[in-house]
C-alpha positions in Angstrom: -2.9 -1.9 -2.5 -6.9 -1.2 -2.1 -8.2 -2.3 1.3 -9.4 -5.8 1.6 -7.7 -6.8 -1.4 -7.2 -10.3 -1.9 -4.0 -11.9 -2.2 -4.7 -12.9 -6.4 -5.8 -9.7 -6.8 -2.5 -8.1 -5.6 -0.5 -10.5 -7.4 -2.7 -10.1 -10.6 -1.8 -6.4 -10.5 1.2 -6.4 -10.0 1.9 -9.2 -13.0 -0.2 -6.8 -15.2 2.5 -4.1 -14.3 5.4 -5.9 -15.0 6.0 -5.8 -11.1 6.4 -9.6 -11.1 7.6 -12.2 -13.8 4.5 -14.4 -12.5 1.6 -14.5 -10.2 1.5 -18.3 -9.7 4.4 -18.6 -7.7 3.3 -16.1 -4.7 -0.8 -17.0 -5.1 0.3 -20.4 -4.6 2.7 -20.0 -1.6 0.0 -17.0 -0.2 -2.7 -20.8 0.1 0.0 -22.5 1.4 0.6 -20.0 4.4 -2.9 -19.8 4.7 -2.8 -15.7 3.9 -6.1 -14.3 3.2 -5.5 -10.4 3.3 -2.6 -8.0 2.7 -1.8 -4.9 4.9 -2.3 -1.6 2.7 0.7 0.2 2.6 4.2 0.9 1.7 6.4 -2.0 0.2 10.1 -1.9 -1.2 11.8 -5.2 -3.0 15.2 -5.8 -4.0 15.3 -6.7 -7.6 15.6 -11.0 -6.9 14.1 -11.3 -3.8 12.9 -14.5 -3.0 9.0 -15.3 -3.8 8.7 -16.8 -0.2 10.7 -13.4 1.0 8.7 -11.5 -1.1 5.1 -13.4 0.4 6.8 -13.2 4.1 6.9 -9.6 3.8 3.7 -8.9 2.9 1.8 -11.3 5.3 3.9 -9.5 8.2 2.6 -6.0 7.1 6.9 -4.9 7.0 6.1 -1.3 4.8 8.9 0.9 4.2 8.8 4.4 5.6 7.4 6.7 3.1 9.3 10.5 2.7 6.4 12.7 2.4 7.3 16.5 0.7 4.9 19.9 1.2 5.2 22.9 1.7 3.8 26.8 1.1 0.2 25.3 2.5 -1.9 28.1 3.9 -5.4 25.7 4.5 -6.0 22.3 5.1 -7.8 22.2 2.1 -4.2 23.0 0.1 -2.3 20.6 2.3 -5.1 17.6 1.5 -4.6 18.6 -1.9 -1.1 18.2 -2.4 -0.5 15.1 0.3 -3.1 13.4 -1.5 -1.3 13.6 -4.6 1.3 11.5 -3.0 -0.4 8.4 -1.3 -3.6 6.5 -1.8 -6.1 8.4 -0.3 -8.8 11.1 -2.1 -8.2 14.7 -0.9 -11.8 14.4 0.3 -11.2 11.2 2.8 -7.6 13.1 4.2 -9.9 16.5 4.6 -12.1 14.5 6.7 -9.6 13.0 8.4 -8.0 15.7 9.6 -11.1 18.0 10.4 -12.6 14.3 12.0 -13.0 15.3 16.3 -11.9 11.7 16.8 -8.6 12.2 15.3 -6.0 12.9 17.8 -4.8 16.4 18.3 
């Protein structure tokens, strides 16, 4: 999901993917409880999970813990490179991220 994203948008996505049988269902239930953004992250669903489960999660922000595999990394500049392949972020924003003063040590 891209920050900020609304709620249609998501759901418009994920019809276009093949995600989801219909975005209706969830933009319509998303009004009802009143859900204007999405958390960005990590989501897992059960083939036939609920639309109002499937809504629920998301408004709660419940991601799924994400395995994350690197290794033979010398620079930061290698590790951005190849951690950046596997989640949403450029290897630019994670480089300056981690070289950022205010990110903890």
């Amino acid at each position: 999901m891209k920050n900020n994203a609304t709620p249609q948008a998501i759901f418009s996505q994920l019809k276009s993917e093949n995600a989801i049988s219909s975005e209706l269902l969830p933009t319509y239930l998303a009004k009802l409880k009143k859900v204007t953004k999405l958390k960005k992250g990590y989501y897992f669903f059960r083939k036939g999970t609920s639309c109002n489960a499937f809504v629920n999660t998301l408004r709660s922000g419940r991601q799924q813990p994400i395995k994350l595999t690197f290794n033979n990394t010398r620079t930061l500049a290698e590790f951005a490179k190849k951690i950046s392949k596997q989640l949403q972020f450029s290897e630019q924003e994670f480089l300056k991220y981690l070289t950022d003063k205010n990110t903890a040590t």
